[in-house]
NUDREN-178422 format. One record per residue: y, z, x of N, C-alpha, C, O in turn; residue in three letters. Coordinates in steps of 0.02 Angstrom, whole numbers, padded with zeros to 5 digits, always signed. Each point is the difference from the previous one (the first is absolute). Example, Ala and Ser with C-alpha at 12.3 -4.5 7.8 and 13.67 -1.06 7.14 Angstrom:
2
-00284+00390+00660+00059+00000-00045+00060+00000+00045-00001+00033+00052Ala/+00054-00069-00070+00059+00003+00042+00055+00037-00039+00055+00008+00025Ser/
END
This chain:
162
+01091+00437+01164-00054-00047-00007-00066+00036-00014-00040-00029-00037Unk/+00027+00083+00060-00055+00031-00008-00018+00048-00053-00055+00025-00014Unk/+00105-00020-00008+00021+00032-00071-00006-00025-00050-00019+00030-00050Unk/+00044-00125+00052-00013-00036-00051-00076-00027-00001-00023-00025-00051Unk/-00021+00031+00115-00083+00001+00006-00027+00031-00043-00033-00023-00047Unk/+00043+00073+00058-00033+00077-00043+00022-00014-00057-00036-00037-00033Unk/+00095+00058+00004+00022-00009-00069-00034-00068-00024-00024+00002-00057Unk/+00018-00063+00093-00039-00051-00038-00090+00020-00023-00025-00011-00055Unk/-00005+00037+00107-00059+00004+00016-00023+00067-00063-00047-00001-00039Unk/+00088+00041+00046+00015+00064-00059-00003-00024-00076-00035+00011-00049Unk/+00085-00047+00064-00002-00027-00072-00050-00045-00036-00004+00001-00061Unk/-00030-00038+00096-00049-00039-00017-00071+00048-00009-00033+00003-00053Unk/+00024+00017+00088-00058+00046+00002-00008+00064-00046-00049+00021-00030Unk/+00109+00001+00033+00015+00042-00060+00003-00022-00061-00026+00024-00050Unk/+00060-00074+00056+00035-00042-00059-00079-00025-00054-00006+00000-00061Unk/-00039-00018+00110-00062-00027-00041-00042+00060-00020-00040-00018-00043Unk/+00035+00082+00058-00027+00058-00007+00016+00014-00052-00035-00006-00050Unk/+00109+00035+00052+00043+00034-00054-00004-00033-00080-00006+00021-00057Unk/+00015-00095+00096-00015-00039-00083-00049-00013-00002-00009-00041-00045Unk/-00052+00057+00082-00068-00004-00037-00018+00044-00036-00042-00007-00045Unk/+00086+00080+00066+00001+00070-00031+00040+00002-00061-00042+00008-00045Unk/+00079-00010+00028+00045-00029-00040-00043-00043-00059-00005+00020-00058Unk/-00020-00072+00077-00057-00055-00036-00052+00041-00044-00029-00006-00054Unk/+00032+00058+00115-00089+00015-00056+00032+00057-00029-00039+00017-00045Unk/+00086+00021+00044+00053+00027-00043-00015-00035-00051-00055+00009-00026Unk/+00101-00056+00000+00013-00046-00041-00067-00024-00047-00013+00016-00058Unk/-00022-00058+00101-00083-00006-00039-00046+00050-00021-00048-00009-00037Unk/+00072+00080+00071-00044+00052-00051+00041+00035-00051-00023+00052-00023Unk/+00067-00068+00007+00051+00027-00047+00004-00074-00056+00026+00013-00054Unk/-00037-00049+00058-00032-00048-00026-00055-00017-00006-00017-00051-00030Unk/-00025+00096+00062-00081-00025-00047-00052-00029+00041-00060+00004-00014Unk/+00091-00042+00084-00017-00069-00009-00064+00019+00039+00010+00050+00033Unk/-00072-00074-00027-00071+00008+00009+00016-00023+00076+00031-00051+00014Unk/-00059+00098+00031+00012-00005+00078-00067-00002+00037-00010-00010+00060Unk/-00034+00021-00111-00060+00002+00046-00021-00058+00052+00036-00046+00020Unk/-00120+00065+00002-00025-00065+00042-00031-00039-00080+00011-00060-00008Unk/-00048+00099-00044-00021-00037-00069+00059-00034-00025-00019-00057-00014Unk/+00071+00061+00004+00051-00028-00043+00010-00065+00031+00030-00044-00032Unk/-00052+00035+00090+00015-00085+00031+00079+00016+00026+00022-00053+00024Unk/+00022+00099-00021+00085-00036+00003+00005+00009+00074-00001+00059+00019Unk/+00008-00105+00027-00007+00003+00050+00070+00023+00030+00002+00016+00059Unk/+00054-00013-00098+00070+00039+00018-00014+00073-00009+00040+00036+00029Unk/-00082-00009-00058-00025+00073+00003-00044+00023+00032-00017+00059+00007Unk/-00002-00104+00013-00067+00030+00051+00036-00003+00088-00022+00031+00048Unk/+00088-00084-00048+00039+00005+00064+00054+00053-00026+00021+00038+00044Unk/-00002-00032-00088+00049+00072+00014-00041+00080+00000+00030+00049+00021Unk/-00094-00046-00046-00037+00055+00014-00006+00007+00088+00008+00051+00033Unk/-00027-00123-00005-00019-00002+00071+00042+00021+00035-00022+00034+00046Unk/+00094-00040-00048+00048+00000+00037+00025+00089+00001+00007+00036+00049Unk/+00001-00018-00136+00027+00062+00041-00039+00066-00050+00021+00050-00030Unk/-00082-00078+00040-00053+00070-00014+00016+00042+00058+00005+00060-00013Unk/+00005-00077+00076+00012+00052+00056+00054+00058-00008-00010+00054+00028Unk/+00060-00064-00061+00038+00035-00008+00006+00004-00068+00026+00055-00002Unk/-00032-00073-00057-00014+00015-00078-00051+00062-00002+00018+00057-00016Unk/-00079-00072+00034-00061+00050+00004+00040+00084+00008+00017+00038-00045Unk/-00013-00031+00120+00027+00084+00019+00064-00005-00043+00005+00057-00023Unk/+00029-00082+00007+00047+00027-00063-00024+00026-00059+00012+00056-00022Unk/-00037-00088+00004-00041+00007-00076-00018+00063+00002+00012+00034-00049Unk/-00043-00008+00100-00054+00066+00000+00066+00050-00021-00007+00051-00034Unk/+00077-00076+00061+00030+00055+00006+00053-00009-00060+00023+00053-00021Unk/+00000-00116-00010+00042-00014-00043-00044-00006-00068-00041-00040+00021Unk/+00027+00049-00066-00012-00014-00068+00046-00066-00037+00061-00006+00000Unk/-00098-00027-00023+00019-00045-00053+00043+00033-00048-00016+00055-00023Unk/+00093-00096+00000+00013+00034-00040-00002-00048-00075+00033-00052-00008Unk/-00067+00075-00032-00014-00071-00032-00037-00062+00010-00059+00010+00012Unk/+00078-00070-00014-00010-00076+00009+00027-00020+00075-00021-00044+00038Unk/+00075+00090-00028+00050+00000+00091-00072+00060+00044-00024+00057-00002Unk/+00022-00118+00035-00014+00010+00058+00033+00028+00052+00042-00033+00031Unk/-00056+00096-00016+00074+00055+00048-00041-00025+00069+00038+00004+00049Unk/-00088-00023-00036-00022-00004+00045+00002-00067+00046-00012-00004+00060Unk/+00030-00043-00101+00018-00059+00016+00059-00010+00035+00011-00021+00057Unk/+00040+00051-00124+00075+00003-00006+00024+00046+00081+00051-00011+00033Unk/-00106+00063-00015+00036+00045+00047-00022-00046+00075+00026+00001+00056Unk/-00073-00032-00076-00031-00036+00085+00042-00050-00005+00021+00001+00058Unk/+00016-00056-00090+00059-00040+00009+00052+00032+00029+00031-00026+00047Unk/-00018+00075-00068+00079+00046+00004-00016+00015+00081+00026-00033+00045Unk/-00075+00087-00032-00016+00024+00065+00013-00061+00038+00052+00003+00033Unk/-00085-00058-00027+00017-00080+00056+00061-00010+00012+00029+00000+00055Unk/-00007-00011-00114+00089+00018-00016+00000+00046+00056-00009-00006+00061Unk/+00021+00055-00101+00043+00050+00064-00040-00021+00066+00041+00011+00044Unk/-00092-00033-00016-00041+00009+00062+00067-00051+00036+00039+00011+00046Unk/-00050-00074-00095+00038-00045+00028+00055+00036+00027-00001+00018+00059Unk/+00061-00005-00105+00068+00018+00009+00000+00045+00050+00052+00006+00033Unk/-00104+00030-00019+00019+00072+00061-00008-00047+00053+00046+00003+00041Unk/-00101-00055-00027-00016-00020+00052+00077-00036+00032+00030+00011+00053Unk/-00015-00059-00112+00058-00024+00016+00064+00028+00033+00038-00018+00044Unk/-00044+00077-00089+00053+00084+00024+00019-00003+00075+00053-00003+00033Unk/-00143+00005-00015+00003+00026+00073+00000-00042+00039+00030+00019+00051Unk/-00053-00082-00046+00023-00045+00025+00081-00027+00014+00031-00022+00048Unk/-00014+00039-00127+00092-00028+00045+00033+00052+00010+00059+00005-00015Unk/-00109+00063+00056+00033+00047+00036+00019+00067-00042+00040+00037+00029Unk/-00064-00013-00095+00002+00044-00020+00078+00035-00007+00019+00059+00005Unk/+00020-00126-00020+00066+00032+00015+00028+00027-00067+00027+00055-00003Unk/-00038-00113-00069+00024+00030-00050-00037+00053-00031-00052+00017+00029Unk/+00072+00019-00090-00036+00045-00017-00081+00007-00050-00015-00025-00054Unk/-00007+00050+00080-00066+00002-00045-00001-00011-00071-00021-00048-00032Unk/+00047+00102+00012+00014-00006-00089-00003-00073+00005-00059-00011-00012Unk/+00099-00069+00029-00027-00050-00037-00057-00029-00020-00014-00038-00047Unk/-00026+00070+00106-00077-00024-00013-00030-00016-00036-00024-00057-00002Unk/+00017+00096-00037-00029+00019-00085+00028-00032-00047-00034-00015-00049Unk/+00135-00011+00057+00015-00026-00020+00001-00084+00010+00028-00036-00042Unk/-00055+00015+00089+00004-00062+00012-00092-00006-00018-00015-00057-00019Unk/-00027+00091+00021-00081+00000-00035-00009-00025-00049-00040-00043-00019Unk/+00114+00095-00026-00008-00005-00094+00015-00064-00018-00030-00034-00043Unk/+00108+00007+00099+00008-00073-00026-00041-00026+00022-00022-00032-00048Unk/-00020+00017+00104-00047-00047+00028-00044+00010-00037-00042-00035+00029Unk/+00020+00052-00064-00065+00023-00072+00038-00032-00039-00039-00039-00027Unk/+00092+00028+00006+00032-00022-00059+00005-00071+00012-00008-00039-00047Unk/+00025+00010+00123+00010-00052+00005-00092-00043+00011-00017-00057+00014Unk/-00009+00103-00023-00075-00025+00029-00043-00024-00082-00042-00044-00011Unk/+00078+00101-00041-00025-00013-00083+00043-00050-00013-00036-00047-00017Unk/+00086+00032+00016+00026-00059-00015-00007-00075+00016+00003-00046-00040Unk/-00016+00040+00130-00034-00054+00030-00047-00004-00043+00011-00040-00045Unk/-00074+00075+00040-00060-00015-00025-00010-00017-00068-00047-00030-00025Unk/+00120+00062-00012-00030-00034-00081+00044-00070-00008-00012-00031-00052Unk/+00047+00009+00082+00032-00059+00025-00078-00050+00028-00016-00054-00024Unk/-00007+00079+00060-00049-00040+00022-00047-00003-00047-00014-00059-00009Unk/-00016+00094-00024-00034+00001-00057+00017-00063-00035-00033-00051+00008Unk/+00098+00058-00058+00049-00031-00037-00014-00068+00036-00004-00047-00040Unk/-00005+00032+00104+00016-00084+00033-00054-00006-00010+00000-00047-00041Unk/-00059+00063+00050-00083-00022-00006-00003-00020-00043-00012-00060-00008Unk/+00022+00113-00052-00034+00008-00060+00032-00088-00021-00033-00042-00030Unk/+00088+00035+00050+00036-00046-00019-00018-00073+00015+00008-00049-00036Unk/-00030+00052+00088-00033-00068+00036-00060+00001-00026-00019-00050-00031Unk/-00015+00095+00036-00069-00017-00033-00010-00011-00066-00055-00020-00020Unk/+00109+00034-00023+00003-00034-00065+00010-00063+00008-00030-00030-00045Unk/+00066-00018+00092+00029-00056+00007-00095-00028-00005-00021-00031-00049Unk/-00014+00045+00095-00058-00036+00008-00057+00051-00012-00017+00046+00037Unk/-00019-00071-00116-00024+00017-00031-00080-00007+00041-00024-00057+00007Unk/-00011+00111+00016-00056+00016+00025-00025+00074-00022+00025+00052+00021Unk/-00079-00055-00066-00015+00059-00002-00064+00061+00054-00060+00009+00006Unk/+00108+00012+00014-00029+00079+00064+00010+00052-00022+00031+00016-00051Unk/-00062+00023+00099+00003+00069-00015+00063+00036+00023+00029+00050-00022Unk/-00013-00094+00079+00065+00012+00022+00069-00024-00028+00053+00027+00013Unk/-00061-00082-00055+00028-00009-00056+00043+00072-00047+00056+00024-00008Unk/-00151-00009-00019+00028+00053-00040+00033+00056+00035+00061+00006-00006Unk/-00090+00030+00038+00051+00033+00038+00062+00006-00015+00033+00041-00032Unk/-00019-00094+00063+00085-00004+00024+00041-00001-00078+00053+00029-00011Unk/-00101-00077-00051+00021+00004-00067+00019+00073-00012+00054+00018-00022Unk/-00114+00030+00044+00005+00069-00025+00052+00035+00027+00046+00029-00029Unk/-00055-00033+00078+00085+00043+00032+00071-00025+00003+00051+00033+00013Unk/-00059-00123-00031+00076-00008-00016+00038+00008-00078+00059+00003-00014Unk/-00133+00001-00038+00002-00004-00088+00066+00064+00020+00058-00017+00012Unk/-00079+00086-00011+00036+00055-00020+00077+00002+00031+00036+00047-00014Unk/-00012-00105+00059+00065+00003+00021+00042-00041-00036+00059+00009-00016Unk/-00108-00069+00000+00040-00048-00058-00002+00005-00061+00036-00033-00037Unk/-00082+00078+00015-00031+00016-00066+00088+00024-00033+00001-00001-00061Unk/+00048+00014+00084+00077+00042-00010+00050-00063-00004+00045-00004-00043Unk/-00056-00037+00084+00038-00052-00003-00018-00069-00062+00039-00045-00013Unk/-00090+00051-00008-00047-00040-00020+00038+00023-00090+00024-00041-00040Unk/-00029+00102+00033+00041+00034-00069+00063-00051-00023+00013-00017-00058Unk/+00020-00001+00116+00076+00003+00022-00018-00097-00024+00030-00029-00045Unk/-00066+00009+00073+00008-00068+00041-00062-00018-00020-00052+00027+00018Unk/+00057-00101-00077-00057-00014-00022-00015-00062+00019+00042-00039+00024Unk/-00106+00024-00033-00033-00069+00022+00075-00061-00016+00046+00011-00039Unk/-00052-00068+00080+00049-00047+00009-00045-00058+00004-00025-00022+00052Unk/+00012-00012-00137-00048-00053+00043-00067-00005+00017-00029-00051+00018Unk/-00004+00131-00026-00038+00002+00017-00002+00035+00070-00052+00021+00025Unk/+00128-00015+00009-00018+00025+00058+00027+00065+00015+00059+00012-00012Unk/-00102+00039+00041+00022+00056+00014+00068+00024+00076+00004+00024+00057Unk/+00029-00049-00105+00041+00042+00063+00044+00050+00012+00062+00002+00004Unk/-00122+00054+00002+00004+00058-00006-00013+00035+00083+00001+00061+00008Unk/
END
């Protein structure tokens, strides 16, 4: 019971970090204007959240390119923070080596949730036509996932379902 506490409490808390880290990954490798001037108020809450731990990376990781190593490594690290914590909690019995391996998938399963969630927004908010800033946004970071399927799979009608 106390195991499934933690592991819930872990995951949530982590879970919103990692993919905020992850997020601004994504939006600076895309372009997308994060400032307090740009108005996008989804960039100005993922700067808030994990400048604490983005910042002292940076000093020490270099950009490689458009990828953000510094982003990418403060997601991963939560990851693993999570998984060790978990480790030791249900008694440190199996072996270490998975750690890292259950991080990489939990990073993998954490980029996938999130462009899934992307994909559902972007999707509803097409349904009801309001133009925001938060709007665009979500336009901008779901265009480049469907932009592949979209090749494949053409308007129906008029309707994209892509």
């Amino acid at each position: 019971m106390l195991y499934q506490i933690i592991s819930l409490l872990l995951e949530v808390v982590i879970g919103i970090v990692s993919g905020a880290c992850l997020l601004r990954l994504y939006m600076q490798w895309l372009h997308i204007p994060m400032s307090v001037r740009s108005g996008n108020p989804l960039g100005r809450f993922v700067f808030a959240l994990t400048d604490w731990i983005v910042l002292p990376l940076r000093r020490v990781l270099p950009a490689v390119g458009a990828l953000d190593t510094a982003s990418l490594m403060a997601a991963l690290l939560l990851q693993l923070a999570e998984f060790f914590i978990l480790w030791l909690v249900a008694g440190a019995g199996g072996g270490l080596f998975a750690v890292p391996i259950l991080a990489l998938f939990g990073l993998l399963r954490m980029t996938v949730s999130g462009m899934t969630v992307v994909v559902i927004v972007y999707a509803l908010l097409s349904w009801i036509p309001m133009p925001s800033v938060l709007g665009g946004v979500v336009a901008r970071l779901a265009e480049p996932m469907l932009r592949p399927i979209r090749r494949f799979l053409p308007l129906v009608g008029g309707i994209d379902l892509s």
